[in-house]
N, CA, C and O atoms as a CHARMM CRD file, in Angstrom:
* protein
*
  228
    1    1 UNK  N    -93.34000 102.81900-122.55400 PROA 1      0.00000
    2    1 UNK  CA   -94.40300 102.34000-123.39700 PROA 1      0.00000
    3    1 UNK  C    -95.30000 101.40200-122.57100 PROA 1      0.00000
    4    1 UNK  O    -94.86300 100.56900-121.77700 PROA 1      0.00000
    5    2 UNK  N    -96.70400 101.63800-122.86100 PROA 2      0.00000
    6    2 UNK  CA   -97.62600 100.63800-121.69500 PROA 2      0.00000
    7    2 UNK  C    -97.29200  99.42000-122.17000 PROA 2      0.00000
    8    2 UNK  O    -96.76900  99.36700-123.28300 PROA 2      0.00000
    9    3 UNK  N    -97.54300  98.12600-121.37200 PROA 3      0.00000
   10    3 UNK  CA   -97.91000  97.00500-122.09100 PROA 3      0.00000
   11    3 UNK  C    -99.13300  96.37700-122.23600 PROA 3      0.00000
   12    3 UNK  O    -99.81400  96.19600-121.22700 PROA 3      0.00000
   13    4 UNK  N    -99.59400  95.95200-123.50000 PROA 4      0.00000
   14    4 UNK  CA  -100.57800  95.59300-123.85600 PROA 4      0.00000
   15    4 UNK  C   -101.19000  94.58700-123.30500 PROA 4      0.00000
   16    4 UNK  O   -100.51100  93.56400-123.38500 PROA 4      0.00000
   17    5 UNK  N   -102.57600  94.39400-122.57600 PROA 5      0.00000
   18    5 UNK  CA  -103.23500  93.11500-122.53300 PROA 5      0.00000
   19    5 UNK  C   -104.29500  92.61000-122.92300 PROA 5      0.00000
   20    5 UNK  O   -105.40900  93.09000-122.70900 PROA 5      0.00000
   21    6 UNK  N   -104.06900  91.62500-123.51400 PROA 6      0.00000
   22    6 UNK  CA  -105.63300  91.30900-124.18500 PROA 6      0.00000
   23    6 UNK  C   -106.84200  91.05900-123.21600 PROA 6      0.00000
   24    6 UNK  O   -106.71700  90.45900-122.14900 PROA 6      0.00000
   25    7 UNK  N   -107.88900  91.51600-123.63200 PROA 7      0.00000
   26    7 UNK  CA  -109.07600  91.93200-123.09900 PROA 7      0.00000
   27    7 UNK  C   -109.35200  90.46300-122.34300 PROA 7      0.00000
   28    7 UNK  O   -109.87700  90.67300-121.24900 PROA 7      0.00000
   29    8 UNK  N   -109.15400  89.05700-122.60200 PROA 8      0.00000
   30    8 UNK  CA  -110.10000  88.27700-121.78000 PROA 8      0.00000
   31    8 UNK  C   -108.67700  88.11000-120.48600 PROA 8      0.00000
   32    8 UNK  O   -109.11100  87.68100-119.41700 PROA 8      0.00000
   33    9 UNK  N   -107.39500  88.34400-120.48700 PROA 9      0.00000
   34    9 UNK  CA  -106.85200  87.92100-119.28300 PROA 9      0.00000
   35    9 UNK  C   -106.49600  89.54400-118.21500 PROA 9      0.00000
   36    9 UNK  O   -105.86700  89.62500-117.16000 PROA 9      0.00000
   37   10 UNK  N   -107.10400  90.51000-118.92300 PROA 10     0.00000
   38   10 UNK  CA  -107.83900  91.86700-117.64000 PROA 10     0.00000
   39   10 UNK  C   -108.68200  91.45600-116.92100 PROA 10     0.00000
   40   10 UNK  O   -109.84300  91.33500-117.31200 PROA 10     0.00000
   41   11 UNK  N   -108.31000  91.15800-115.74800 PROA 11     0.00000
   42   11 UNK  CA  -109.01800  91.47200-114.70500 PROA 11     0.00000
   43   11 UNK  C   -108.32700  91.91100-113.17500 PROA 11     0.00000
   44   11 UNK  O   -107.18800  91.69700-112.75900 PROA 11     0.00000
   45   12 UNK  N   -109.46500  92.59600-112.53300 PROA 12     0.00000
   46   12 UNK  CA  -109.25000  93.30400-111.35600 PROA 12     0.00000
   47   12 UNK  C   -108.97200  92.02700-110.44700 PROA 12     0.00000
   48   12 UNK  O   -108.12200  92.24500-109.58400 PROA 12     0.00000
   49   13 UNK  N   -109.40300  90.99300-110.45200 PROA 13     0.00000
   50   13 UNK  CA  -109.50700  90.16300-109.50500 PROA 13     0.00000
   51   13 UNK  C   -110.07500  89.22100-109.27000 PROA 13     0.00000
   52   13 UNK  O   -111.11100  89.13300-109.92900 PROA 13     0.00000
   53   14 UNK  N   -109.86000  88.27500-108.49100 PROA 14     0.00000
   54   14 UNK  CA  -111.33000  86.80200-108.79000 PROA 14     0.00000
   55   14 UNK  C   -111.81000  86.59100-107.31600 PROA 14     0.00000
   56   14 UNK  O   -111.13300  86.90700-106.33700 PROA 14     0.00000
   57   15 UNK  N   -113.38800  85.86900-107.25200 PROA 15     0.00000
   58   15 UNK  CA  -113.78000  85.88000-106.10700 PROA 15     0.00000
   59   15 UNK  C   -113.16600  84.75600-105.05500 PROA 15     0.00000
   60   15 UNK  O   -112.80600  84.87000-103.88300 PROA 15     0.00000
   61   16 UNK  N   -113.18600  83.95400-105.69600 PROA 16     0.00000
   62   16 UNK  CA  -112.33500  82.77800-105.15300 PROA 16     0.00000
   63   16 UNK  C   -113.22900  82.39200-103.57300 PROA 16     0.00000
   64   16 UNK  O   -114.42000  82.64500-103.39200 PROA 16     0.00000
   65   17 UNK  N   -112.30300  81.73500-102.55900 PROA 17     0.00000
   66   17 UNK  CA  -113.22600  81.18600-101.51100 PROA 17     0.00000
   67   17 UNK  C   -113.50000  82.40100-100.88200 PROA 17     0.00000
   68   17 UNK  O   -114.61600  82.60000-100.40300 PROA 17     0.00000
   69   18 UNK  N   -112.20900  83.61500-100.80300 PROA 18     0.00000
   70   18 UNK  CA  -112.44600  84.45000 -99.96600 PROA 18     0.00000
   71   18 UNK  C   -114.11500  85.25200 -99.92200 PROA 18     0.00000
   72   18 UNK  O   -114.73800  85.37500 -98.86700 PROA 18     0.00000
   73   19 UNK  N   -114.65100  85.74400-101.30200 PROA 19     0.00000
   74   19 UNK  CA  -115.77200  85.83600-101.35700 PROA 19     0.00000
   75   19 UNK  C   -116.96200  85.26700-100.97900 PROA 19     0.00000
   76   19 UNK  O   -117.92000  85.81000-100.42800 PROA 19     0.00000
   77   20 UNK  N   -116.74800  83.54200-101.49900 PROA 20     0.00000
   78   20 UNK  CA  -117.60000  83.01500-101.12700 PROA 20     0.00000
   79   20 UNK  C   -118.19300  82.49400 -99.68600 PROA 20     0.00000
   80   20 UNK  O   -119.34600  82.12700 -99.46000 PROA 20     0.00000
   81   21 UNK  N   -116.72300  82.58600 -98.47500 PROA 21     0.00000
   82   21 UNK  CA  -117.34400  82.31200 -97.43500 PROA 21     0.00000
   83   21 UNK  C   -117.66600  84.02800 -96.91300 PROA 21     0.00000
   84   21 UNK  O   -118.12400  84.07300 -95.77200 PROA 21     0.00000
   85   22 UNK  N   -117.49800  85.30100 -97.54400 PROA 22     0.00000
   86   22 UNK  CA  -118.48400  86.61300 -97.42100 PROA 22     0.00000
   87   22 UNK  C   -120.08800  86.15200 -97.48400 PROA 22     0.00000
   88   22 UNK  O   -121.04500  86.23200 -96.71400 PROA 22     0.00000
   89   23 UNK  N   -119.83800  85.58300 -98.93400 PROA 23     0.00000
   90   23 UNK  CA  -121.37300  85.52800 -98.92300 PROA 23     0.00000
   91   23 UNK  C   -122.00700  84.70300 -98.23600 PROA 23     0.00000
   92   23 UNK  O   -123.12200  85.07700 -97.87000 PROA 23     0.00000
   93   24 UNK  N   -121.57800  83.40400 -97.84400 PROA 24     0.00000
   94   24 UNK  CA  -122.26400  82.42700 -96.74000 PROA 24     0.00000
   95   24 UNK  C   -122.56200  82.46600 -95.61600 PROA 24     0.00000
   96   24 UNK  O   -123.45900  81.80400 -95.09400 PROA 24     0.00000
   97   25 UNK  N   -121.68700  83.42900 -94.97000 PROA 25     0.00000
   98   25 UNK  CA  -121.67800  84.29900 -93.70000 PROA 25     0.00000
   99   25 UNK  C   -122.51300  85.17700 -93.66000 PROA 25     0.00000
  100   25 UNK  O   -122.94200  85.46500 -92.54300 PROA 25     0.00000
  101   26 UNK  N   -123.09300  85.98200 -94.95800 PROA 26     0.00000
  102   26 UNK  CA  -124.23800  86.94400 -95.17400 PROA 26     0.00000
  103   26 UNK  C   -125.39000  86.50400 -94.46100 PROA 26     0.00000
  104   26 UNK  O   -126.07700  86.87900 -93.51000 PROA 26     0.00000
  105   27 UNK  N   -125.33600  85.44000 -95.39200 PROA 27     0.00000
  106   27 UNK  CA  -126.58200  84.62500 -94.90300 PROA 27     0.00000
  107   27 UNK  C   -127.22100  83.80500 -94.00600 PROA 27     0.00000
  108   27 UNK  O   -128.38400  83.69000 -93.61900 PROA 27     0.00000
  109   28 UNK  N   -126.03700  83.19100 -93.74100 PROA 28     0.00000
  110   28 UNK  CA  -126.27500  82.57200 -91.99200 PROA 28     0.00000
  111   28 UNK  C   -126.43800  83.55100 -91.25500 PROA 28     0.00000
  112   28 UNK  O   -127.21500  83.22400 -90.35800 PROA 28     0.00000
  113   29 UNK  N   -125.92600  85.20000 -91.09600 PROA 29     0.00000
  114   29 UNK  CA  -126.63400  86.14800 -90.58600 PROA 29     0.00000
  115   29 UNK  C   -127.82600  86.37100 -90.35300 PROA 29     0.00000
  116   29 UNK  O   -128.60800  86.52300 -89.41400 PROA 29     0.00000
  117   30 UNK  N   -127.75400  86.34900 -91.95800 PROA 30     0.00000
  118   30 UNK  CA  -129.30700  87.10100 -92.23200 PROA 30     0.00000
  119   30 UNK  C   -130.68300  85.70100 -91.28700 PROA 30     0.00000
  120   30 UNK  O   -131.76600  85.87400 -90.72900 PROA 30     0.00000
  121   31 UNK  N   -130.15800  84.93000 -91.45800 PROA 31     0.00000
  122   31 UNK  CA  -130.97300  83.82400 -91.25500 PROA 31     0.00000
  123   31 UNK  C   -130.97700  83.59700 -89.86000 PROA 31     0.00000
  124   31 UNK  O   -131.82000  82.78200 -89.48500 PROA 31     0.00000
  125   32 UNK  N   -130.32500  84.05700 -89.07300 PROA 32     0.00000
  126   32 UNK  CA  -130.24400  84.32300 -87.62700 PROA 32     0.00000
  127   32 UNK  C   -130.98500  84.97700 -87.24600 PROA 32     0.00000
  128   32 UNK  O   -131.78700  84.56000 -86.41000 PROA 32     0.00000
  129   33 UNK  N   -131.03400  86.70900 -87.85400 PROA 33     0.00000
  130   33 UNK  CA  -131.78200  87.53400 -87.20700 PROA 33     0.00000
  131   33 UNK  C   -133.16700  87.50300 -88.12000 PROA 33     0.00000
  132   33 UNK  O   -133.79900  88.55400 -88.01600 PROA 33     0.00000
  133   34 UNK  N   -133.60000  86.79000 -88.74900 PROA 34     0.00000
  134   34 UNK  CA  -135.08500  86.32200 -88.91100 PROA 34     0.00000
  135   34 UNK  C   -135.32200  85.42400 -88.04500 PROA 34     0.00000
  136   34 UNK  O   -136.29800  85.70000 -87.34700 PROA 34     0.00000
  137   35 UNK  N   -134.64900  84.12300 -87.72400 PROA 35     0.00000
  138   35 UNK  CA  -135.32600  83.84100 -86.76100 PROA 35     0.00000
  139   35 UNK  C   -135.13500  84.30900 -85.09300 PROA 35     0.00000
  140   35 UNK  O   -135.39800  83.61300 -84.11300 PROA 35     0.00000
  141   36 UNK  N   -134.73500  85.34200 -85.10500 PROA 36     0.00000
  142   36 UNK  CA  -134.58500  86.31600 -83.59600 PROA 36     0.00000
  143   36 UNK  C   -135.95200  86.92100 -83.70700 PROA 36     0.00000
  144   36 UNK  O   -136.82300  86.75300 -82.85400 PROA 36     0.00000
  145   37 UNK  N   -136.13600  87.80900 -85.06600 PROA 37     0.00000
  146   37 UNK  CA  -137.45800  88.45900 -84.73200 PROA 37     0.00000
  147   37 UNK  C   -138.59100  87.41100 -84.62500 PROA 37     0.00000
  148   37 UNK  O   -139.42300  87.64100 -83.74800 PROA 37     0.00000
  149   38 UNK  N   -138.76200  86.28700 -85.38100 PROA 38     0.00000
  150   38 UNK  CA  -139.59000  85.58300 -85.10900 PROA 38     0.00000
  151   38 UNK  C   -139.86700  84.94700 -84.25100 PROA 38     0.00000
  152   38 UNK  O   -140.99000  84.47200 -84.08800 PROA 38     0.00000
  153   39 UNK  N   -138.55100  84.73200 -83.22700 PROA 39     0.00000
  154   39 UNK  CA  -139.45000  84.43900 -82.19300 PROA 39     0.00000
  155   39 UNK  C   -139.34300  85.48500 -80.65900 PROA 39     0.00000
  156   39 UNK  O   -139.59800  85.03900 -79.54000 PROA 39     0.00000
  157   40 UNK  N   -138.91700  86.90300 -80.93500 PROA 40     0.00000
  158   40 UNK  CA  -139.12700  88.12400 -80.68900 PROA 40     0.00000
  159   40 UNK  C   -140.78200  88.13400 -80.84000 PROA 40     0.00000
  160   40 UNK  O   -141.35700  88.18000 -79.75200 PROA 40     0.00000
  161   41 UNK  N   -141.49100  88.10600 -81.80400 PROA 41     0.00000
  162   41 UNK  CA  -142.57600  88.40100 -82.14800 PROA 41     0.00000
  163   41 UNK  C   -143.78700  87.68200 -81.63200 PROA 41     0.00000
  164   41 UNK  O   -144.82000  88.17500 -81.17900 PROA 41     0.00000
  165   42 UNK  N   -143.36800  86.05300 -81.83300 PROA 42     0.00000
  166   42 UNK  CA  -143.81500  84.97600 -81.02800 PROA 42     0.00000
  167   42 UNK  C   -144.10900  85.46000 -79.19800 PROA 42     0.00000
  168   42 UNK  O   -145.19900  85.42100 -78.62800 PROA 42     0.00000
  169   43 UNK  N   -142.87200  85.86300 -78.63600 PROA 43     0.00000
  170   43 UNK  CA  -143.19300  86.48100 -77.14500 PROA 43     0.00000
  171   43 UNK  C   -143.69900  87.58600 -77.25000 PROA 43     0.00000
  172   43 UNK  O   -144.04300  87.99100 -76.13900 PROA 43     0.00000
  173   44 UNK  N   -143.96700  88.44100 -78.22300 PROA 44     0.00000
  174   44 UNK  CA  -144.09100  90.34500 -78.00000 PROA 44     0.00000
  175   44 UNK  C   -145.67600  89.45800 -78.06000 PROA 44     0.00000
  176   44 UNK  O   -145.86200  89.60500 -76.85200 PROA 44     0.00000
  177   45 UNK  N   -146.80900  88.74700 -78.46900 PROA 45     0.00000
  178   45 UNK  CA  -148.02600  88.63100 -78.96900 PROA 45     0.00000
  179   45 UNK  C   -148.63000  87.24100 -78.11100 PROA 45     0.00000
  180   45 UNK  O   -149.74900  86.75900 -78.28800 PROA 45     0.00000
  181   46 UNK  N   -147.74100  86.80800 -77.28200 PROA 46     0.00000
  182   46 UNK  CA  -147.88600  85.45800 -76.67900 PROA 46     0.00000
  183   46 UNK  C   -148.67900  86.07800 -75.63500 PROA 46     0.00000
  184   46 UNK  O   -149.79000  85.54900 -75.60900 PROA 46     0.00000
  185   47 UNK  N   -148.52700  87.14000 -74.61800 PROA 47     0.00000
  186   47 UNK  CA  -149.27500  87.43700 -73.43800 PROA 47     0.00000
  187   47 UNK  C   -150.99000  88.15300 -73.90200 PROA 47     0.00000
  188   47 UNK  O   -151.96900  87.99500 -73.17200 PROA 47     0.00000
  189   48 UNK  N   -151.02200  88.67700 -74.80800 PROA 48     0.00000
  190   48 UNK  CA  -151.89500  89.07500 -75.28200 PROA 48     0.00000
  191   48 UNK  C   -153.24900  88.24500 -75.67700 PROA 48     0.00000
  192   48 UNK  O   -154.37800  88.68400 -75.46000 PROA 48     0.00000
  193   49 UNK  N   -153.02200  87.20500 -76.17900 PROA 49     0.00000
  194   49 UNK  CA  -153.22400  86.04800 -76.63100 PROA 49     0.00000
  195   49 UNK  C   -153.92700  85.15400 -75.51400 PROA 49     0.00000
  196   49 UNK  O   -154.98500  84.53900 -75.64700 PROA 49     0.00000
  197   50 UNK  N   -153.08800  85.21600 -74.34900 PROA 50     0.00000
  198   50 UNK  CA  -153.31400  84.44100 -73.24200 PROA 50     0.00000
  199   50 UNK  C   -154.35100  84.70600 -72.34000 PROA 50     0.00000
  200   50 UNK  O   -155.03800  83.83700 -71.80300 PROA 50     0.00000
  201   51 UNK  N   -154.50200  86.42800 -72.11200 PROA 51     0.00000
  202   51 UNK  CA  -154.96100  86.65100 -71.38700 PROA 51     0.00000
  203   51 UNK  C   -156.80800  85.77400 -70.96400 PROA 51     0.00000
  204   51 UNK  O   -157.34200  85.80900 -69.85500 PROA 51     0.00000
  205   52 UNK  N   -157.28600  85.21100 -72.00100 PROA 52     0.00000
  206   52 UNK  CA  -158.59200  84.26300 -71.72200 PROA 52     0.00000
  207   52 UNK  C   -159.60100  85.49800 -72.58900 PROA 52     0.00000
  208   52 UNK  O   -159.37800  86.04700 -73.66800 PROA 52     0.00000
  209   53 UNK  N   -161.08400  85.70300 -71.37100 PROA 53     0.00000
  210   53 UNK  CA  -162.50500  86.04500 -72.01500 PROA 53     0.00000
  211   53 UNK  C   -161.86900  87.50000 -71.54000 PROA 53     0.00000
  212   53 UNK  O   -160.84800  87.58500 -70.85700 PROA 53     0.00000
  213   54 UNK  N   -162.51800  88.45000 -71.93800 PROA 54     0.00000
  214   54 UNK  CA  -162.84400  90.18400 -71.80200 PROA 54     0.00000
  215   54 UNK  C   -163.72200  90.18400 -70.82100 PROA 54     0.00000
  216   54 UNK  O   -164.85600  89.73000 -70.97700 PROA 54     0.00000
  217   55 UNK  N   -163.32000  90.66600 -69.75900 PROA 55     0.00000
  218   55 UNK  CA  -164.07500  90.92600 -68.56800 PROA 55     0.00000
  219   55 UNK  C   -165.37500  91.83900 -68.47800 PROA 55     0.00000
  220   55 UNK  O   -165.48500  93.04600 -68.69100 PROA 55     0.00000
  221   56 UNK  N   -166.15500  91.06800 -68.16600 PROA 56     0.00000
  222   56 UNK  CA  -167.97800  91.82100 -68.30000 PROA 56     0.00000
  223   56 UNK  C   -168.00300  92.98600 -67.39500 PROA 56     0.00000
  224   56 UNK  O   -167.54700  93.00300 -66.25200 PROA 56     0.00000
  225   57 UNK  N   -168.55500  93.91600 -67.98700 PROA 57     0.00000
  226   57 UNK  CA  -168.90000  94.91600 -67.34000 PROA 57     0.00000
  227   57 UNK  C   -170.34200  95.22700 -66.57000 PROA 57     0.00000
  228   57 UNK  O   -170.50500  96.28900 -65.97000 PROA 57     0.00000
């Protein structure tokens, strides 16, 4: 015979710290490689920039 459980103490599982340092780690990621491209982007546009006047023809 199954045993019965009432609906509010079903659950699969709780997030607890283990989750939460997932998600904090997400984000210190994520927040890494924004500032990689940014300053990726900063050098890809820096020489361009530099070069001075357009040479007269």
């Amino acid at each position: 015979m199954p045993k019965i459980i009432p609906e509010d103490k079903a659950r699969q599982g709780r997030w607890g710290w283990h989750g939460l340092r997932i998600l904090i780690a997400a984000l210190l990621l994520a927040f890494a490689a924004w500032g990689i491209a940014e300053i990726y982007g900063e050098m890809a546009k820096t020489p361009a920039t530099q070069q001075g006047s357009a040479p007269s023809g």
